[in-house]
N, C-alpha and C positions, 0 to 999 in steps of 0.2 A: 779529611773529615774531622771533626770534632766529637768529645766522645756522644753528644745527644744527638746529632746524625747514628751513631753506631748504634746506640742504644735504640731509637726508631728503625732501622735498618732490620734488624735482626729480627723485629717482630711481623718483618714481612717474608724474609729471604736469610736463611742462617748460613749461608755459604759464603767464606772467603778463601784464599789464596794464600801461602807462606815461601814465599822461597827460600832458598837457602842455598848459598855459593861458595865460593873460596878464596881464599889470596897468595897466590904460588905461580911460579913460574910457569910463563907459556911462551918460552923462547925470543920472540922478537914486539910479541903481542903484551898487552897491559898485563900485569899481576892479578889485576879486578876482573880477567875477562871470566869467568864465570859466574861470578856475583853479577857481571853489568847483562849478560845473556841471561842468569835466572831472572831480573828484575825485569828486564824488560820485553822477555817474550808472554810472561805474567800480565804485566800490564795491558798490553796489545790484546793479547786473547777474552781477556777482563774486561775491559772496557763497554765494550758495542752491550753485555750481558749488564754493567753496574754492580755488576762483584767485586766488593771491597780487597785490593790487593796490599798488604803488610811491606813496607819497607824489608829490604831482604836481608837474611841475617847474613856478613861477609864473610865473615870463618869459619873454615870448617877442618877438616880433619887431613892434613897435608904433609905427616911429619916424613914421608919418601919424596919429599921435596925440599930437607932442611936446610941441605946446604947450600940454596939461592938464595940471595941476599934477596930480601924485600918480602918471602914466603914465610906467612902467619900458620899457625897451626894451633888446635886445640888437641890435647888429651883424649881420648875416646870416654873415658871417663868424665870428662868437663862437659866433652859434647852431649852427650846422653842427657844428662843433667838441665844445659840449656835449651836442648829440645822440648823436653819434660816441661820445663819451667816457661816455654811459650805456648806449648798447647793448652797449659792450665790458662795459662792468659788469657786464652782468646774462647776457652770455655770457659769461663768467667763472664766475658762480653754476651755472650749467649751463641755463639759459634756453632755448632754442630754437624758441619758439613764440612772438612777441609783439606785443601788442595794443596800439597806439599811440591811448590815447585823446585827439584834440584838442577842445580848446575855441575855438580860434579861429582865423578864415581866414588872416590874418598868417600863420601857423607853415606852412602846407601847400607853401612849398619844400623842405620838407625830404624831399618824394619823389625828386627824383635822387640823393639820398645814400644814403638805402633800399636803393636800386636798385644803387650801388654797394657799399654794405657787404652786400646777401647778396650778391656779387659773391665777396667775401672770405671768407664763411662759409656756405658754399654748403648745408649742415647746417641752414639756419634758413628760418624763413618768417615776416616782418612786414607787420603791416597797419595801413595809416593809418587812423582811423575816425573823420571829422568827424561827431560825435554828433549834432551838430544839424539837419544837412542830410543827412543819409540817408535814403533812399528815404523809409521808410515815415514817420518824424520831421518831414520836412518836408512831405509829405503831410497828415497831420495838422495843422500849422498851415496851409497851405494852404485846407484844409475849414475852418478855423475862422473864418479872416481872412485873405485875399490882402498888405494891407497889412501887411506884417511885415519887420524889415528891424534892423539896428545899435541896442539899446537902446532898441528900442522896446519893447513889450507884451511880446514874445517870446521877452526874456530875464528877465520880472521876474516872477519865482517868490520864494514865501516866503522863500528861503533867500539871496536876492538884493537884499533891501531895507534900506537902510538905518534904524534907528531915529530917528522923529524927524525924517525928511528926506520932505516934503510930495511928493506925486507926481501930477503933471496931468492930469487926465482929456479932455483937449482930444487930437482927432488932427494930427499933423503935415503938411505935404504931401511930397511926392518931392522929397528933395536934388534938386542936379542932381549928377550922379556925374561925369560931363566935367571938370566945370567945377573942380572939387575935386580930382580925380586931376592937375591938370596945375600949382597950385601949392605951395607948401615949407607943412608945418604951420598955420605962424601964420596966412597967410592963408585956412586951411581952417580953423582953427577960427571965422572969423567968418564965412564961410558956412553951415557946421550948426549955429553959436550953443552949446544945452546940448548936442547931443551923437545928437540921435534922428537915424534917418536918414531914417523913415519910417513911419506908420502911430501907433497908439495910442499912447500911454503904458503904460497897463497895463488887463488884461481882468480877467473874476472867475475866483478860485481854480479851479475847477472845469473850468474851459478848460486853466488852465496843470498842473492837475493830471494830466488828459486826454495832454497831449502829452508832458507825463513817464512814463508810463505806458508811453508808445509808445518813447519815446527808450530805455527801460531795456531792453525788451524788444530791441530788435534792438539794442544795441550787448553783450547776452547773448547773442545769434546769431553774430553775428563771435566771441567767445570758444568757442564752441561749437563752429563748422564751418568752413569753407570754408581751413582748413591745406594746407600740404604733402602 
């Protein structure tokens, strides 16, 4: 779109779409894969509705994943700030309905700030929507496989794979989450090793197609209902 598309747009329909993803280690799978999963299950859902979807912001908040090369991370403090400073943006646009799509658990402090900026713009209504873990989304992996978990199986969709880069068919055991939560990076990355946290490496298409299917559809239902 162009901004006079946006600017006509909004005086019909004030709802858009923002994702927001990450760039950090997913073991064998792209470092993008939750930016490429926020953008694109957005789109898909968006679309068939003409709900303007926002390029998705790639950084987010990843610093328990510093010590894999290629893992961007923002400050909690930066991040707050950038969120801040794109909501105003697109309340600016005339926005007032919007769909916060995340990709990754990292990013979900950013509900107290939610909470304070419609505070300030009392006009709006935002919603966080962790695409992956939504009722009916993780339900569906659920039914398929219990064992699901960080770069495992679960995030490794076609769109997800690196070319080239071999992918194990062995399953993982259960980190221990304790034991990881309470040291700095480096010594977490040599307790998870590649990166999985749990369960498979990767399932056949047809599963992970299955649960995409699911994902599009209710994160199309948050776009739909439950507003102001």
């Amino acid at each position: 779109m162009n901004w006079s598309q946006v600017e006509a747009r909004v005086k019909e329909d004030d709802r858009c779409v923002l994702p927001i993803g990450s760039v950090e280690q997913h073991a064998y799978l792209s470092l993008a894969t939750d930016t490429i999963l926020a953008e694109r299950v957005s789109v898909e859902a968006a679309e068939p509705l003409g709900v303007p979807v926002y390029p998705c912001l790639p950084f987010g908040m990843a610093s328990t994943f510093a010590a894999f090369p290629g893992t961007m991370s923002l400050r909690l403090r930066t991040y707050l700030a950038v969120i801040e400073d794109l909501l105003d943006s697109v309340y600016r646009s005339g926005f007032r309905r919007i769909l916060i799509v995340n990709g990754h658990g990292g990013n979900t402090p950013v509900n107290p700030l939610l909470s304070e900026w419609m505070n300030a713009h009392r006009d709006t209504s935002v919603k966080l929507h962790d695409w992956w873990r939504a009722p009916k989304t993780m339900a569906k992996v659920q039914e398929i496989d219990p064992a699901a978990s960080h770069a495992s199986w679960m995030e490794n969709f076609p769109w997800t794979r690196i070319e080239g880069a071999p992918i194990p068919n062995d399953r993982k055991e259960r980190i221990d989450f304790a034991a990881t939560a309470r040291v700095d990076a480096w010594r977490k990355r040599e307790r998870i090793a590649e990166g999985n946290y749990h369960g498979l490496f990767q399932r056949p298409d047809e599963d992970m197609l299955a649960i995409w299917q699911v994902g599009v559809e209710e994160t199309r239902h948050e776009i739909e209902h439950g507003w102001h």
